[in-house]
C-alpha positions, 0 to 999 in steps of 0.5 A: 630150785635151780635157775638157769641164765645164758651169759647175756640174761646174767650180764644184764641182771648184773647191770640192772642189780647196780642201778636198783641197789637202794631199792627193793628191786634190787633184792629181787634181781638178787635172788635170780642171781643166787639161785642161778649161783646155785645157792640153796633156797634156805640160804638165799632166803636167810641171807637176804632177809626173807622167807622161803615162799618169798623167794620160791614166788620171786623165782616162779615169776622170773620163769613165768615172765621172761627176763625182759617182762621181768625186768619191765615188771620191776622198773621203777614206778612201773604200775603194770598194764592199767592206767590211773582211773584203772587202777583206782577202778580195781581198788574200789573193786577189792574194797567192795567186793570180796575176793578170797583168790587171785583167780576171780580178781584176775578174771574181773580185769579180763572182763572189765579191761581186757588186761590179764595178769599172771598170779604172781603179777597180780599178787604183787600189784595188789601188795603195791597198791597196799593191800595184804592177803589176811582173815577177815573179820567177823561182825555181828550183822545186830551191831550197832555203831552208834550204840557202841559210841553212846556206849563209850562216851558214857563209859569216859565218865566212869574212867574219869572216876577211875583217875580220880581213885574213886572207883576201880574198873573191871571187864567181866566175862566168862570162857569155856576153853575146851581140852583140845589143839587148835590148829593155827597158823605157822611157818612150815617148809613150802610143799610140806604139811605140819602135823598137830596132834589133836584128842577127840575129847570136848572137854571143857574148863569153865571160868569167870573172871574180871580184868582189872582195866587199868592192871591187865596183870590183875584178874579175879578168877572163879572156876566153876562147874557152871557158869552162872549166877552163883559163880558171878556173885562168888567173882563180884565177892572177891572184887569187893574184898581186893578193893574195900577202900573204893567207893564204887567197883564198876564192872563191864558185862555182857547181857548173859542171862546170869549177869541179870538175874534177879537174886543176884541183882537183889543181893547187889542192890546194897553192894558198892558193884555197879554193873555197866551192861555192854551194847548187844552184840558188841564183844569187841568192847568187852576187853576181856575178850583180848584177854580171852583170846591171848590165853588161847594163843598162849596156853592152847592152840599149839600145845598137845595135852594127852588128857584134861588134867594137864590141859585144866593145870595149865590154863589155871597156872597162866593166872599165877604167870600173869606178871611173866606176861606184863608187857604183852598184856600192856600193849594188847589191853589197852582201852582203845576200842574198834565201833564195828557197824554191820553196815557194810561200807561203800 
């Protein structure tokens, strides 16, 4: 991308690169500077620091404003077209409202206050007043943050067994990985596609594991043809024999129909198992589910496997390679939980 200055517009981006040189303006004016240098994006981008989209959309908004929007748009606490009480107004907006593109937000701000900003204004305004363009996150609509909390102060009694060496914690669940590639997100170079080979097969491996909450590295593993409720007591059985000497094994699950079966309650009535059913529609208490999700990231989505069997020894080997993953696994599974409400907030 080429950039082009007269001598009076370099002169004056030079004078303001000073005067901005403790701040992030001044990375700003640079890359005008450098692009009009004729340096290449790629090298503009690695030695400033940023990324290429970065640098394209610093570009874009110079030609678009014009130097001296430009440098207006940049000058310190500069907040744009919109006054306090506006500004305010247009975070309760966002907040509110959803909002998936810049163009309807734009179009509420012509409607409400006759303002109109240009994409990349808006884009940047919105990032100053501290928002970011992520996911959302999805909540089941029977969540129920009460039961959630009751969940969690009851579950503070049995940690304090726990830390006592009394009783051992589990979170229990089962996965399904299915043999396929998952796309996801990646950097890629701006106007080009990243291709990802895929199968059409559906394939699945079918787990049921325990983590230990307290050693994200250890985790009781079943493979199964079927998850259920002969698979549950085949896991339930190798938590007993891993820790003999405890007086109780709590374990965390869901409300699947397998975990309540009847002859797998009857068979755990003399047992040192302690079943602690989850809250419905609570997943996000369920640690496990972290665990779940880490596997993926690590083992599926970017990865090709032609056929099943390299795709199954793959997902099987990550359990021998959990210590190899300790420290991610200690910063992700903590036991620190979100209450999700389906009560949309105001």
């Amino acid at each position: 991308m080429k950039v082009s200055l007269s001598a009076p517009e370099r002169a004056q981006l030079r004078q303001w690169q000073k005067q901005r040189r403790d701040n992030e303006g001044n990375v700003k004016v640079t890359v005008v500077l450098m692009l009009d240098a004729g340096w290449p994006v790629s090298t503009v981008a690695e030695t400033l620091g940023l990324d290429e989209a970065t640098v394209y959309r610093y570009a874009a908004a110079f030609a678009e404003l014009g130097l001296a929007q430009y440098l207006a748009h940049e000058q310190p606490g500069y907040w744009g077209l919109l006054t306090s009480a506006q500004l305010a107004h247009l975070c309760r907006e966002v907040n509110t409202h959803l909002y998936t593109d810049c163009k309807n937000l734009q179009d509420w701000l012509r409607r409400t206050y006759q303002v109109a900003y240009s994409r990349s204004g808006l884009t940047d305004l919105l990032h100053r007043l501290g928002f970011t363009y992520k996911l959302t996150t999805p909540v089941p609509c029977q969540a129920n943050a009460e039961a959630q909390t009751d969940f969690l102060d009851e579950l503070a009694v049995r940690e304090a067994h726990v830390e006592r060496g009394e009783a051992v914690l589990y979170y229990a669940d089962a996965a399904h990985p299915t043999h396929n590639t998952r796309c996801t997100r990646a950097w890629c170079e701006v106007g080009k596609e990243r291709p990802l080979l895929t199968v059409s097969g559906r394939e699945r491996v079918n787990l049921n594991a325990a983590l230990n909450a307290y050693d994200p590295t250890q985790v009781l593993l079943a493979e199964t043809s079927c998850v259920n409720a002969q698979s549950t007591r085949r896991l339930y059985e190798q938590l007993l024999a891993a820790h003999p000497d405890k007086a109780r094994v709590y374990v965390i699950c869901d409300n699947a129909r397998y975990d309540k079966n009847k002859e797998l309650r009857a068979w755990l009535a003399d047992k040192l198992i302690c079943q602690v059913f989850l809250p419905p529609y609570s997943p996000n208490l369920n640690l496990i589910e972290r665990f779940w999700k880490y596997l993926r990231q690590k083992i599926i989505n970017t990865t090709f496997y032609r056929t099943k069997g390299p795709f199954r020894t793959a997902v099987l080997d990550f359990f021998d390679r959990l210590p190899e993953f300790g420290d991610d696994l200690a910063s992700l599974l903590t036991r620190k939980f979100h209450i999700l409400d389906a009560q949309p907030t105001s």
